[in-house]
C-alpha positions as CSV (number, residue, x, y, z in Angstrom):
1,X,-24.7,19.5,-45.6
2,X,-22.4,22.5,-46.5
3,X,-18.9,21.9,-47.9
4,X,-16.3,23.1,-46.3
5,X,-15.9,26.0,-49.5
6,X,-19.5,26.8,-49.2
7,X,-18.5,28.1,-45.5
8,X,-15.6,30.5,-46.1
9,X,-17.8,33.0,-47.1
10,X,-18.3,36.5,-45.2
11,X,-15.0,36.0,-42.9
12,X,-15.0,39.9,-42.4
13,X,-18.5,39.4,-40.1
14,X,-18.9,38.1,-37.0
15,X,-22.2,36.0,-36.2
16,X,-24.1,39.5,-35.8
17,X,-23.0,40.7,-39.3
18,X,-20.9,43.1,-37.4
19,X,-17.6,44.2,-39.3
20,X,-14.8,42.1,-37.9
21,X,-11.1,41.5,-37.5
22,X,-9.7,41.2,-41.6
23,X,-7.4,38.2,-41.6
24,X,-7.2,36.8,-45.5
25,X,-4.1,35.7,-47.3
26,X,-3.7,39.5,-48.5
27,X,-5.1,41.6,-45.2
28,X,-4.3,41.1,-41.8
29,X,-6.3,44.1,-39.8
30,X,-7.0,43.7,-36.2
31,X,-10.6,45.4,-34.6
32,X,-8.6,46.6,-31.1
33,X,-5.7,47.1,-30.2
34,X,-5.1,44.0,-28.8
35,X,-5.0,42.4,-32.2
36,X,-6.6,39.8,-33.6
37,X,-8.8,37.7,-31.4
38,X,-7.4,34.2,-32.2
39,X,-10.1,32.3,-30.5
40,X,-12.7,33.9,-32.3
41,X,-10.8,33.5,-35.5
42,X,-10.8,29.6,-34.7
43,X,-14.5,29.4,-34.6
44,X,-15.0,31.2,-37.7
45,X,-12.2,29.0,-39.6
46,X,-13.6,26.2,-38.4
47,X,-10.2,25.0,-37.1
48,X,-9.6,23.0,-34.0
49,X,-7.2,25.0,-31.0
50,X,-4.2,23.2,-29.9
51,X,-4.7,22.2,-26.4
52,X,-3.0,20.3,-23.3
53,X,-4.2,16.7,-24.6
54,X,-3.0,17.8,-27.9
55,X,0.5,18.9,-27.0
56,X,0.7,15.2,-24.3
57,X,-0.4,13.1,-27.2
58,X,2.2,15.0,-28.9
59,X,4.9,14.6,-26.3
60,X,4.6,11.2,-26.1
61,X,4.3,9.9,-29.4
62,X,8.1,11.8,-30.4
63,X,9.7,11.3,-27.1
64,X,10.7,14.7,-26.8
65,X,8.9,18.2,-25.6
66,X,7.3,19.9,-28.2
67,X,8.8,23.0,-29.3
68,X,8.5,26.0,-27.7
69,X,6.8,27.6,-30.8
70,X,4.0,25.5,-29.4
71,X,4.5,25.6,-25.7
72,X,4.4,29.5,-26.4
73,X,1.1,29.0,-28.2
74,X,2.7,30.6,-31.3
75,X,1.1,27.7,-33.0
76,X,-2.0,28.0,-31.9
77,X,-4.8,25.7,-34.4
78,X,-4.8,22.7,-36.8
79,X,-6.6,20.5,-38.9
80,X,-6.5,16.6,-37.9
81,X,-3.3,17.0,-36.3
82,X,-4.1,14.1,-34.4
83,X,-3.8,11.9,-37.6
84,X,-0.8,12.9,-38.5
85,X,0.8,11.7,-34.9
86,X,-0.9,8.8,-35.4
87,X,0.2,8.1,-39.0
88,X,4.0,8.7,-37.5
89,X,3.6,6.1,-34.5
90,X,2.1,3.8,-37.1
91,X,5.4,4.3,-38.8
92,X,3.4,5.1,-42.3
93,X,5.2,7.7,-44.7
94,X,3.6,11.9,-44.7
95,X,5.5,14.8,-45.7
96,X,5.6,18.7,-44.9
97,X,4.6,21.4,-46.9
98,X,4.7,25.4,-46.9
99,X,5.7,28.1,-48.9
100,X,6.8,31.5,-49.3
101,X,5.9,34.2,-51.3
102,X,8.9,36.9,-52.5
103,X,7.5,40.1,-52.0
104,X,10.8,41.5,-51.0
105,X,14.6,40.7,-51.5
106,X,14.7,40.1,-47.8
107,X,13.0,38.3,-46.0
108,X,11.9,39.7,-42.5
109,X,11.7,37.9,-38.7
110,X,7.8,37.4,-39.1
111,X,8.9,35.2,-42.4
112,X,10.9,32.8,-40.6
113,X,8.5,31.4,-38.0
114,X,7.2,28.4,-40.1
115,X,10.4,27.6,-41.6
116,X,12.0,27.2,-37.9
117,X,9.1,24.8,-37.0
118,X,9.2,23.2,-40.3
119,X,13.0,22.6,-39.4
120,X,11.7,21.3,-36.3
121,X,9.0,18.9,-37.5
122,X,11.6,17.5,-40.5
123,X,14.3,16.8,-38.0
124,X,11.5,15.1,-35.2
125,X,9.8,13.1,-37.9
126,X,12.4,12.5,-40.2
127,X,10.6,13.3,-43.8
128,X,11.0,15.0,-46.5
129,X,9.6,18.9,-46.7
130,X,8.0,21.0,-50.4
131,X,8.7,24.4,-50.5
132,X,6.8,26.1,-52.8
133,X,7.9,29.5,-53.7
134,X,4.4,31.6,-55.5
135,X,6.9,34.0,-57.8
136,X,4.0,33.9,-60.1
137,X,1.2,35.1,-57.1
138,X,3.4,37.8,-56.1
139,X,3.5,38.9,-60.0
140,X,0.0,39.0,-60.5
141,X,-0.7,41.0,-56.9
142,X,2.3,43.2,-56.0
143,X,3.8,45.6,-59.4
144,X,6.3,43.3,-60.0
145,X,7.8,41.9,-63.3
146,X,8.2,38.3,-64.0
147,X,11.8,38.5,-64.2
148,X,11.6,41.0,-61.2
149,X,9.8,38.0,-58.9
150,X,12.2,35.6,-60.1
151,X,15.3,37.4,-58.9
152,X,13.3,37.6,-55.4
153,X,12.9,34.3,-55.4
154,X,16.9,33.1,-55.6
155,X,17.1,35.4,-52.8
156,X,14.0,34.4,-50.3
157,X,15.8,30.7,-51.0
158,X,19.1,31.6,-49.4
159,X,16.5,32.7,-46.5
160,X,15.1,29.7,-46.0
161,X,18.3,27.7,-46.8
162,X,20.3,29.3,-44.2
163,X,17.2,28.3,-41.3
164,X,19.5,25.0,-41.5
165,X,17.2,22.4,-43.9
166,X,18.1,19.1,-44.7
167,X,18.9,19.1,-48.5
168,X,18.4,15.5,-48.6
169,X,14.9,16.1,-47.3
170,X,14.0,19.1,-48.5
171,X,12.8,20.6,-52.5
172,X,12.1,24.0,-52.8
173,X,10.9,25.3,-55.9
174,X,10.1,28.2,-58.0
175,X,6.1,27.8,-59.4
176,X,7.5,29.3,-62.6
177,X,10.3,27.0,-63.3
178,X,8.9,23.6,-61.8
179,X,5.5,24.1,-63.7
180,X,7.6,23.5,-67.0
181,X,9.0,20.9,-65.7
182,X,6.5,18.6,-63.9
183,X,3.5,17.7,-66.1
184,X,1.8,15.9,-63.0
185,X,1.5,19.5,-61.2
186,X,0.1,21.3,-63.9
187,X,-2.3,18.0,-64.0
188,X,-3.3,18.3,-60.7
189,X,-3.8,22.1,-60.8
190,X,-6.5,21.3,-63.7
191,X,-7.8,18.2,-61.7
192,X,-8.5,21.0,-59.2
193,X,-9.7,24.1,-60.9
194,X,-11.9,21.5,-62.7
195,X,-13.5,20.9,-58.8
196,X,-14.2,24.6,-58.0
197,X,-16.6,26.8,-59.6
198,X,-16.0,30.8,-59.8
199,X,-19.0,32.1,-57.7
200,X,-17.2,29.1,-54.8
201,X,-14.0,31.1,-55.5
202,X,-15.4,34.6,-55.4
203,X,-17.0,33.2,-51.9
204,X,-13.5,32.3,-50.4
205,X,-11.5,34.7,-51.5
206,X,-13.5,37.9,-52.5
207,X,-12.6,38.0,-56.2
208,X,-14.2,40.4,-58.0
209,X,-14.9,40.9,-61.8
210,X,-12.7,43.0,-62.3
211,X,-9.7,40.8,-61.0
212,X,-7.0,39.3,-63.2
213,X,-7.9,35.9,-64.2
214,X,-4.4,34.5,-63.1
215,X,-5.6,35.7,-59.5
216,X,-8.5,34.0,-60.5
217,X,-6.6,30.5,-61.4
218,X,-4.3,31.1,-58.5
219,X,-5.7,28.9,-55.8
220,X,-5.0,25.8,-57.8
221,X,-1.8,26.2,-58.3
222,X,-1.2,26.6,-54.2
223,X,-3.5,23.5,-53.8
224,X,-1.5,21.1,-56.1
225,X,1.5,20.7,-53.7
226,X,-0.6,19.4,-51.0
227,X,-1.0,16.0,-53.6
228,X,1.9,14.3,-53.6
229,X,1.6,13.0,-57.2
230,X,2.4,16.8,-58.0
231,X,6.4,15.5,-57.2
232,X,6.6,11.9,-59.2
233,X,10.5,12.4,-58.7
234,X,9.7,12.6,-55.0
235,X,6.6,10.1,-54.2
236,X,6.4,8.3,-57.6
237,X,2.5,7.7,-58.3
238,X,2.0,6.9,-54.2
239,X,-0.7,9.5,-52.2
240,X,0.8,10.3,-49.2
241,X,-0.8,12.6,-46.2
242,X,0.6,16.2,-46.1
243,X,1.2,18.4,-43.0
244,X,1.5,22.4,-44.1
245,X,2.4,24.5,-41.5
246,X,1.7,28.2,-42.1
247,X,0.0,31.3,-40.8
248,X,-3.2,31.1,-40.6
249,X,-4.6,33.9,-43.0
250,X,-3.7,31.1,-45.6
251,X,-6.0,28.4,-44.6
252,X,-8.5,30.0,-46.9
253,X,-6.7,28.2,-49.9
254,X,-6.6,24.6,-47.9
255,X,-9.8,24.4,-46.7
256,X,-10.8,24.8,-50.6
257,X,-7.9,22.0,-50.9
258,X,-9.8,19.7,-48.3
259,X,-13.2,20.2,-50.0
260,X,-11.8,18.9,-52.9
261,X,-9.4,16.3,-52.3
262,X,-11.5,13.4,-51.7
263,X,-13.2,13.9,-54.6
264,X,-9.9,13.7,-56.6
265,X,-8.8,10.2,-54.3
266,X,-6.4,12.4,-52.2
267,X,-6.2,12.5,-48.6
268,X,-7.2,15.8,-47.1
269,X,-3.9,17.8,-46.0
270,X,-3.8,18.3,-42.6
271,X,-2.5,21.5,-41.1
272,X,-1.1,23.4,-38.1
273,X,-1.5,27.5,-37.6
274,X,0.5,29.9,-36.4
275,X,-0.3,33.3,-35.1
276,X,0.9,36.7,-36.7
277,X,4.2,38.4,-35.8
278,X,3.2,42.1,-35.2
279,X,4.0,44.9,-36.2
280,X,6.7,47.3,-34.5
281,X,3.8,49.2,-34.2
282,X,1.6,46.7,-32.1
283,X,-0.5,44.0,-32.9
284,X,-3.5,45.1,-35.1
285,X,-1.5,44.6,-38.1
286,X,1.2,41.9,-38.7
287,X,4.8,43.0,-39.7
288,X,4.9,43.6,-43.2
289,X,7.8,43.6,-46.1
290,X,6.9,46.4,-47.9
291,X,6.8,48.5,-44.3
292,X,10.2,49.1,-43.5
293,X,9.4,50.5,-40.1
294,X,7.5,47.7,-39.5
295,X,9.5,45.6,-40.1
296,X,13.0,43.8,-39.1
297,X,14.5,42.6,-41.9
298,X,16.9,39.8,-42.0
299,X,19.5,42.0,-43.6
300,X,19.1,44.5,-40.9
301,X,22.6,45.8,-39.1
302,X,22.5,46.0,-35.4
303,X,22.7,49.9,-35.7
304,X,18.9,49.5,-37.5
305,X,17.3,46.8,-35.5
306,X,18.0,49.3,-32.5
307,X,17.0,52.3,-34.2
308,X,13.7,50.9,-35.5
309,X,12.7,49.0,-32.1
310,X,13.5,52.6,-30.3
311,X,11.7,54.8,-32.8
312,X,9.0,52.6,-34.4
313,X,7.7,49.7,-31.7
314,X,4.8,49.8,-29.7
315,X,5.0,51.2,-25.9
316,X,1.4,52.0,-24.9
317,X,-0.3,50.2,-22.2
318,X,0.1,47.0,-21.1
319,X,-0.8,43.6,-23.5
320,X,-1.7,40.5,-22.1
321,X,0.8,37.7,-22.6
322,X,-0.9,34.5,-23.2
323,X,-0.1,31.8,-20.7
324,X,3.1,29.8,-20.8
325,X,5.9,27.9,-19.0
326,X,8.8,30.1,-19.9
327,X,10.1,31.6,-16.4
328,X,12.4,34.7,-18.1
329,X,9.1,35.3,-20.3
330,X,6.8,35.3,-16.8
331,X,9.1,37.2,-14.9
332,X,9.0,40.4,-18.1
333,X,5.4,39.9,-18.0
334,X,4.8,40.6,-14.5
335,X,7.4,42.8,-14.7
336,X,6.0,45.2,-17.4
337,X,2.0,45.0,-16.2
338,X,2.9,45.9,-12.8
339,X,5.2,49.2,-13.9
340,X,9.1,48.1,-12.4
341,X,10.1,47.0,-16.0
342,X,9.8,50.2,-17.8
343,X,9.7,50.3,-22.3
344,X,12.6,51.4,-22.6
345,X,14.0,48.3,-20.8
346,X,11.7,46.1,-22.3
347,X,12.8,47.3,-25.7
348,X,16.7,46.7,-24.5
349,X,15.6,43.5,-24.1
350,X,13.7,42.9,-27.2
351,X,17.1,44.4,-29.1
352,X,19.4,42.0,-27.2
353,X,17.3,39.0,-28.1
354,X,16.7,39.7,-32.0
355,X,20.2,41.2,-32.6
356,X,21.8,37.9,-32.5
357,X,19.2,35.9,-34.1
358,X,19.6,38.0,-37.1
359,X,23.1,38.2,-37.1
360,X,23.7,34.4,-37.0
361,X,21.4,33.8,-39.7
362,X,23.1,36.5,-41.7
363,X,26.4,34.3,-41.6
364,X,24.8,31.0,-41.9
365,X,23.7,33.1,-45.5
366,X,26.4,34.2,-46.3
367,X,28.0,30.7,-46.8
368,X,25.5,29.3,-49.0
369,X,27.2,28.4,-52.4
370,X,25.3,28.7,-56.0
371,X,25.9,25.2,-55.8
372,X,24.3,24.3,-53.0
373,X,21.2,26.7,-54.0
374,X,21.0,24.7,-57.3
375,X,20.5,21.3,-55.5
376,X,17.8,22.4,-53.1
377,X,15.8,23.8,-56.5
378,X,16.5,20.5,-58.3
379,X,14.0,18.4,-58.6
380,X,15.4,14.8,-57.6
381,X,14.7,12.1,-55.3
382,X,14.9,12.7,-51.5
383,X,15.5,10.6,-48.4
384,X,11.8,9.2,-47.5
């Protein structure tokens, strides 16, 4: 029977060997101009789509509609979801996961999608949330220094601080500082490469030989979190199930994670997927922080979020919306496919609705204290 590494290879071809749409954790290249076809992309992962008994058995286990992030269909796949829900109405312990890696010194609207739902699932489930920020991955791939990636990170932080996290619940960290300080994760990133060969790497992730052998080693190190001996301070020596929301063109590193992890007496992290936030430009490509006119940065003034929606975002044809219970969203659809909501008062709207966002998270940032970023990067126990 294949492992789950062994089937990760060729995820450029479609069953006919025909070139297909490029979603890794570096790429993100849509075939039509409709973007990436997710269904198809859920059959090639493997994954399982987030459906109507999904989202009821959801619904009633927390008591409480599921976010709109997954009405919407923005999350759109997982991996044994349904044992997570059940773990929580059995009232046993999990925790969240997810990361970020600082590319930029801002962040940009695309970025913030799995920390609002990871805000979400702390608050509805009431556990504690890892953060692991891959300074030393965005070093080895993007022409950045060390010190250079570490600066980025301190900012990305405030970022993700200001999305309105539970400090008592939630450890972010810097893969640069917490390696020298957490034996157990450098442990478990051995205990891992030790699992995976190179030619099972080169398969996942299209390595070649001429790539840097810390790309090489990186997968580990991305792995590790998703054990929850890699935070003793947290967990102590107990092996809890993890949940790692993300994007999806990351599941190549957890499906590696999930072929190994019984092996090594862990659990096999479950996960939920989100879809790509697209470019200005339209949805073959996913916004992108080194495009700035792809991009709306977090830092962005009302003056440039206008300008760049006006100049730089897609207005030909059309798209379909997928199908959803939002009434304002309905009435824009049918109102832009049938020609009486014209792009340039779509993109009004589209300006009125980010402006805002961006400017309260702005101020919610600007009130975060050195002392309050210190605490968040501490490693220390949290509320369980």
């Amino acid at each position: 029977m294949a492992t789950d590494i062994e089937n990760v290879s060729q995820l450029h071809l479609d069953e006919n060997g025909v070139e297909d749409d490029i979603v890794d954790p570096w790429n993100v290249v849509g075939k039509s101009d409709g973007g990436i076809d997710y269904d198809k992309l859920i059959k090639r992962f493997g994954s399982s789509k987030i459906d109507k008994d999904l989202l009821d058995n959801f619904e009633k286990i927390i008591g409480q509609p599921v976010h709109h992030f997954l009405r919407r269909g923005i999350f759109f796949s997982h991996r044994d979801v349904f044992t997570i829900l059940k773990l929580h109405e059995e009232k046993k312990p999990f925790y969240l996961y997810t990361g970020r890696g600082p590319s930029s010194s801002s962040m940009h609207l695309g970025h913030l999608i799995p920390f609002i739902f990871c805000k979400w699932l702390q608050d509805v489930f009431n556990i504690p949330l890892v953060i692991q920020m891959t300074d030393d991955e965005k070093t080895l791939w993007k022409d950045l220094k060390v010190e250079e990636a570490q600066k980025l990170t301190i900012e990305n932080v405030k970022d993700i601080i200001a999305v309105g996290f539970d400090v008592n619940k939630t450890f972010i960290f810097s893969n640069f500082d917490y390696m020298g300080q957490a034996p157990e994760f450098y442990r478990n990133v051995v205990r891992i490469q030790k699992c995976v060969t190179f030619n099972q790497v080169k398969g996942i992730f299209g390595f070649g030989d001429s790539d840097l052998i810390g790309k090489i080693s990186f997968p580990a190190i991305q792995a590790a979190p998703c054990f929850s001996t890699t935070f003793p301070h947290i967990f102590g020596s107990r092996k809890l199930h993890c949940l790692i929301p993300c994007a999806i063109d990351q599941d190549p590193y957890f499906r590696m994670t999930r072929d190994v992890a019984p092996r090594l007496g862990f659990m096999k992290p479950a996960l939920i997927h989100s879809t790509f936030f697209p470019a200005l430009q339209g949805a073959k490509s996913k916004m992108s922080a080194s495009d700035p006119n792809s991009t709306i940065y977090l830092t962005d003034t009302p003056k440039q979020i206008k300008n760049k929606v006006n100049k730089h975002a897609f207005s030909g044809g059309q798209a379909s919306v997928e199908e959803h219970h939002d009434e304002r969203l309905e009435q824009i659809r049918e109102g832009y496919t049938s020609g009486t909501l014209l792009t340039g008062e779509l993109k009004k709207i589209l300006i009125e609705t980010v402006t805002p966002i961006v400017q309260q998270h702005q101020e919610r940032r600007a009130k975060i204290t050195d002392e309050e970023l210190k605490l968040f990067m501490t490693p220390r126990k949290l509320m369980l």
